[in-house]
C-alpha positions as CSV (number, residue, x, y, z in Angstrom):
1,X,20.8,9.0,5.1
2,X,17.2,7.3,4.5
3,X,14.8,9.6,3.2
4,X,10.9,8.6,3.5
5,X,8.2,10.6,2.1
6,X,4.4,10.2,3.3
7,X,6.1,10.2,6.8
8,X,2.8,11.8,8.1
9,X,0.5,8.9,6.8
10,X,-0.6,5.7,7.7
11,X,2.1,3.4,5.9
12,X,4.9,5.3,5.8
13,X,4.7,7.2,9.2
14,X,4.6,3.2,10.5
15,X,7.3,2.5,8.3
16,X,9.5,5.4,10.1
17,X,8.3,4.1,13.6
18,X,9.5,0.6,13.3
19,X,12.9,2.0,11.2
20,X,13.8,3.8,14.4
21,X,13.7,0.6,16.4
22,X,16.9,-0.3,13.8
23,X,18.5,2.7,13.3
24,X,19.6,6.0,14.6
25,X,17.5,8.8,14.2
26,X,20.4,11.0,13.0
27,X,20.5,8.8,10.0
28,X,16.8,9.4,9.2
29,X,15.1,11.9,7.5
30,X,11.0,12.5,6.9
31,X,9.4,14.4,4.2
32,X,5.6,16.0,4.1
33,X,3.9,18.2,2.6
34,X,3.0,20.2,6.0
35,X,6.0,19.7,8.4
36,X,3.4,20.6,11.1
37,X,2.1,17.4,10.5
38,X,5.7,15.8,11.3
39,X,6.5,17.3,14.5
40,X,6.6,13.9,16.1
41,X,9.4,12.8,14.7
42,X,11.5,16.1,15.1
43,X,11.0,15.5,18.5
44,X,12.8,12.2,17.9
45,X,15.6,13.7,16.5
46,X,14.4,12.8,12.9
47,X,15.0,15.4,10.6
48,X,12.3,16.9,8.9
49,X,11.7,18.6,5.1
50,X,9.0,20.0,3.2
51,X,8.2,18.5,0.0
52,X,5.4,17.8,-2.3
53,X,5.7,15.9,-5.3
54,X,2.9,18.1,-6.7
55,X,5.5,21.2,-6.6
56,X,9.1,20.0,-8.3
57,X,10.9,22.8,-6.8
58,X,10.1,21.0,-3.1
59,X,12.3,18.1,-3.9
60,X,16.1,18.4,-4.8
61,X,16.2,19.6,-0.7
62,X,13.7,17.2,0.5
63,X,15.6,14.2,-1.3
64,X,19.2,16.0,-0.7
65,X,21.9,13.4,0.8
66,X,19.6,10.3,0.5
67,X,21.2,7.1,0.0
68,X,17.9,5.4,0.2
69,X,14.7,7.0,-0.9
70,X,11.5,5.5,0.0
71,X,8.8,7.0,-2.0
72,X,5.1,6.2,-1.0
73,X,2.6,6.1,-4.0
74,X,0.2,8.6,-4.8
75,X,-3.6,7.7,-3.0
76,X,-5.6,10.0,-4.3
77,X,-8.0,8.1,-7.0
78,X,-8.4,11.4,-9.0
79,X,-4.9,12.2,-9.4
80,X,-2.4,11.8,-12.5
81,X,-0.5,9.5,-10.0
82,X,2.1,8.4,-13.0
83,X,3.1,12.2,-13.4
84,X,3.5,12.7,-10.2
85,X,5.8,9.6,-9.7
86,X,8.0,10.7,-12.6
87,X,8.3,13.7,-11.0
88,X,9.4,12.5,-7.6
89,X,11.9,10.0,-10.0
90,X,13.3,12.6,-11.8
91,X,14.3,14.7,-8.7
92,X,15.9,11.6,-6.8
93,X,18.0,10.9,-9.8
94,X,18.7,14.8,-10.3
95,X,19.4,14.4,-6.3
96,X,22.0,11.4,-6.8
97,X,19.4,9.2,-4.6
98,X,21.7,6.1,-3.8
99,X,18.4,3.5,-4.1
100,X,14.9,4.2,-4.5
101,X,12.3,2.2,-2.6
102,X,8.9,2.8,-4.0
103,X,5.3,1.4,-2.5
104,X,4.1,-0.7,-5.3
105,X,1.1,-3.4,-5.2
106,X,1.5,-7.0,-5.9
107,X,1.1,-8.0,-9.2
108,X,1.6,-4.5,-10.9
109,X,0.3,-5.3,-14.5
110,X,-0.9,-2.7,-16.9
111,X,-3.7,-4.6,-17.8
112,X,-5.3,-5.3,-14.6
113,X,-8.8,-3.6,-14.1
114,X,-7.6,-2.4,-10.8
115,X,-6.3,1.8,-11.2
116,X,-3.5,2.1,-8.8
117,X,-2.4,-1.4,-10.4
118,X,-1.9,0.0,-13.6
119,X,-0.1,2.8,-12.7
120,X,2.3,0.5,-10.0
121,X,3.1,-0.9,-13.0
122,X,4.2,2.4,-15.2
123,X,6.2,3.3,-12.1
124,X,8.2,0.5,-12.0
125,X,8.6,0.6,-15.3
126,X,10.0,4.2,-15.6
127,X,11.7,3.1,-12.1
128,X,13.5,0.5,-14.2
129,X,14.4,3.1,-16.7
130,X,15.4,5.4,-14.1
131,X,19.5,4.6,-14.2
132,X,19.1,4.3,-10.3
133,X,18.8,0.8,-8.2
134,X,15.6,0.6,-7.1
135,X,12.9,-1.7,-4.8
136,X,9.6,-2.3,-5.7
137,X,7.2,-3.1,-2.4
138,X,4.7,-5.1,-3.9
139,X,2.7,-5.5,-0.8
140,X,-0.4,-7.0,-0.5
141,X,-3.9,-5.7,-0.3
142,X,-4.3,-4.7,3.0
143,X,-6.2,-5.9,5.4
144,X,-8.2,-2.9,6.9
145,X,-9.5,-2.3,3.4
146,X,-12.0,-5.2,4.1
147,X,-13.7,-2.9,7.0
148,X,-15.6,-1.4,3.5
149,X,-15.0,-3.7,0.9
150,X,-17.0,-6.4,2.9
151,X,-19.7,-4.1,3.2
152,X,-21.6,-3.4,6.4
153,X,-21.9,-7.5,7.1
154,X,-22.0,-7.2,10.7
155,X,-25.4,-5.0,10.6
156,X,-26.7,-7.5,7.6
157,X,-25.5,-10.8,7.9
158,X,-24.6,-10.7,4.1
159,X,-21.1,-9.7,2.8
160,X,-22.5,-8.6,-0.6
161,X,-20.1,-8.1,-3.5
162,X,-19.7,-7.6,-7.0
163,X,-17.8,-11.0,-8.0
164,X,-15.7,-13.2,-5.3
165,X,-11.9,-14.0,-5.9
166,X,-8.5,-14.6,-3.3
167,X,-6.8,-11.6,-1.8
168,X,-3.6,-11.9,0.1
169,X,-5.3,-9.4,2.6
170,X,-2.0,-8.5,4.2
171,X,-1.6,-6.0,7.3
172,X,-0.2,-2.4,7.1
173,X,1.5,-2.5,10.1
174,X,3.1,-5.5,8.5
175,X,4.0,-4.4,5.5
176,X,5.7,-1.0,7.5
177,X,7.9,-3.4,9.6
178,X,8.8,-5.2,6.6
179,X,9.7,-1.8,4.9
180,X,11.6,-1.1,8.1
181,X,13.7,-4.4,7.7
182,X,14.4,-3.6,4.1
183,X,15.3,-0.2,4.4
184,X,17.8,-1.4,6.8
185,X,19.5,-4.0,4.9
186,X,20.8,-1.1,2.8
187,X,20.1,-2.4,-0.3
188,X,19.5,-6.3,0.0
189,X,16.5,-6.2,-2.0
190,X,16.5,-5.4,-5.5
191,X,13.8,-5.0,-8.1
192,X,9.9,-6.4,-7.6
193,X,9.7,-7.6,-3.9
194,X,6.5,-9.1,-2.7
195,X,5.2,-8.3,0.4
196,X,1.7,-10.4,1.4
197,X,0.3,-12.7,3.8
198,X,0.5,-16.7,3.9
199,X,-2.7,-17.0,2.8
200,X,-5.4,-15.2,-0.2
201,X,-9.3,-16.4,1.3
202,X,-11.9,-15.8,-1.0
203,X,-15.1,-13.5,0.2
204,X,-16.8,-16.9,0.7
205,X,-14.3,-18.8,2.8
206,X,-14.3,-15.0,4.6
207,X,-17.8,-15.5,5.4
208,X,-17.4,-18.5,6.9
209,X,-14.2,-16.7,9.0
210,X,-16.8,-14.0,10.2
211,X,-19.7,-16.6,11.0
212,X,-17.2,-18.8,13.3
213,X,-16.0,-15.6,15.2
214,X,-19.5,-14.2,15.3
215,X,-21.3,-17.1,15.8
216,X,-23.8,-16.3,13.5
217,X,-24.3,-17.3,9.7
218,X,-22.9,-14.8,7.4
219,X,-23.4,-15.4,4.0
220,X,-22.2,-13.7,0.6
221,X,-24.2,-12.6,-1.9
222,X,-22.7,-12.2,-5.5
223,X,-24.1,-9.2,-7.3
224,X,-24.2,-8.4,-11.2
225,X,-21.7,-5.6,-11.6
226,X,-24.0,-2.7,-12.8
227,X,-26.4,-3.6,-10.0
228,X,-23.6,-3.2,-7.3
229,X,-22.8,0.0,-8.9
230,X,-26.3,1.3,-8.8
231,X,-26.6,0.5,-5.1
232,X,-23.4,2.0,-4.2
233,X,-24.0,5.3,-6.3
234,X,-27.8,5.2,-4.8
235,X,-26.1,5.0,-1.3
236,X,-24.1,8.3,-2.1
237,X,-20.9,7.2,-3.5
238,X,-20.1,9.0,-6.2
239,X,-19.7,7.3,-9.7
240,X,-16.6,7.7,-10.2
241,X,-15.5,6.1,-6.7
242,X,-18.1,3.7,-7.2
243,X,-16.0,2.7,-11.0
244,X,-13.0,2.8,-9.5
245,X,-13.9,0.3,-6.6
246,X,-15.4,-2.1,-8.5
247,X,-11.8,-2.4,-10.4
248,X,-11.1,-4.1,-7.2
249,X,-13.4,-6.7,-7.2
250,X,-13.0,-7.4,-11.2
251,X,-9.1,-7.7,-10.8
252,X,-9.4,-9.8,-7.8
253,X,-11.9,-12.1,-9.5
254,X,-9.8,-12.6,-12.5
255,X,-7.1,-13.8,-9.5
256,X,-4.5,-10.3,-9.5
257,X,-4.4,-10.5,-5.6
258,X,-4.0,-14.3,-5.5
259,X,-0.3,-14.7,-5.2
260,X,1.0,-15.4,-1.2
261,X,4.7,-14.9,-0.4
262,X,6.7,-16.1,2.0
263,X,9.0,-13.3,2.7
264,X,6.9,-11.1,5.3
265,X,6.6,-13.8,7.3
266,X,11.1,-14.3,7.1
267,X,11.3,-10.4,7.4
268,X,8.7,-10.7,10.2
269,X,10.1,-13.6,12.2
270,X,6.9,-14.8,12.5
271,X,3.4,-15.0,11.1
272,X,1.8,-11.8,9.6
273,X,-1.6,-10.9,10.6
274,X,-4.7,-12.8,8.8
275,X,-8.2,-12.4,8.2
276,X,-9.7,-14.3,11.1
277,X,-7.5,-12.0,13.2
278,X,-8.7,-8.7,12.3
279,X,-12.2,-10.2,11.9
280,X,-11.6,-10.9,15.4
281,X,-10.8,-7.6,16.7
């Protein structure tokens, strides 16, 4: 049985769309926090469990009979997301979880300025401690991030940002099919495997992307960090989002989303999505 949590989000409900292109839906099973949520795939004849990694009781029957367990990372910026991943580790091991697959971030380092970096990289670490075999995904940034991280460029002509550096901006939806393929070749990845575009643009070669599919001249304009954060927060972010975004831009400055991998493209059987092609859309 493959067990996938976050089956009602973004990521992970892709991941359990393109899974059931490669196997059974008998040999699948979804996990969410409001079932209700997951009534598409019970119609599918995916089976369907409550669980919440925020209420340990939830998870010995959500993770029951799994040989593989993909868990999807915590996305709320506020939470105590290394807790709740020890949590969800400690009930797939108490479960007898065959593999764990986890929804990691490339280059996972505890140093980065990036959050969810830092705590990618406790996870793997207490996945690594965990007794079980596991898979990290290490995917790329991804690629509708830049819809907001690019700032409202279309309206201004400027992408303005708080330092410029590569980015493997890599496409969900990719990253789900290449989840897919993994999850079915029960257990042919092992450890730290990165998921990420062919290519990591800057925000400068990205304005010259946008101008040639515009046709208009976009340009990019670097700002001092504390000035981007005073915009942002006088905009109506809050502070603390506004902190925690700008992690992004100082890790990828310092080059933490520079590496490009070949595998999504193998897994793919073809090219994964770029920049000028969801510029384009």
């Amino acid at each position: 049985m493959i067990v996938i949590t976050g089956a009602t989000g973004a990521l992970n409900g892709a991941t359990v769309d393109r899974l059931l292109d490669l196997v059974p839906a008998t040999d699948v099973a979804v996990v969410a926090r409001d079932v209700t949520k997951a009534r598409r795939f019970a119609d599918l004849g995916v089976t369907v469990r409550h669980g919440d990694y925020a209420d340990p009781a939830s998870l010995p029957g959500a993770f029951d009979g799994a040989d593989q367990l993909l868990l999807v990372s915590s996305s709320d910026p506020g939470a105590d997301a290394v807790a709740l991943h020890r949590t969800a580790i400690d009930a797939a091991v108490a479960a007898g979880a065959g593999r764990i697959l986890y929804t990691s971030h490339q280059n996972a380092v505890l140093e980065t300025p990036f959050k969810p970096g830092r705590d990618h990289a406790a996870t793997e670490r207490l996945l690594a401690e965990s007794g079980l075999p596991w898979t990290s995904l290490r995917n790329g940034f991804y690629l509708h991030s830049l819809a907001w991280l690019a700032g409202p460029w279309r309206e201004t002509g400027v992408i303005s940002v708080p330092g410029d550096g590569p980015v493997s901006w890599t496409s969900r939806d990719d990253a789900a099919a290449a989840a897919a393929q993994i999850l079915a070749s029960n257990g042919k990845y092992d450890g730290p495997t990165t998921i990420t575009a062919t290519s990591a643009p800057t925000f400068a070669e990205i304005a010259g992307i946008a101008s040639e599919v515009t046709g208009r001249t976009i340009t990019l304009d670097i700002l001092d960090d504390q000035d981007w954060l005073a915009a942002q927060i006088a905009g109506g972010t809050q502070e603390f989002m506004a902190r925690f975004v700008l992690g992004f831009y100082q890790a990828a400055r310092r080059g933490d989303f520079a590496g490009v991998d070949p595998l999504l493209g193998t897994l793919l059987d073809g090219e994964p999505a770029t920049v000028r092609d969801f510029l384009s859309r």
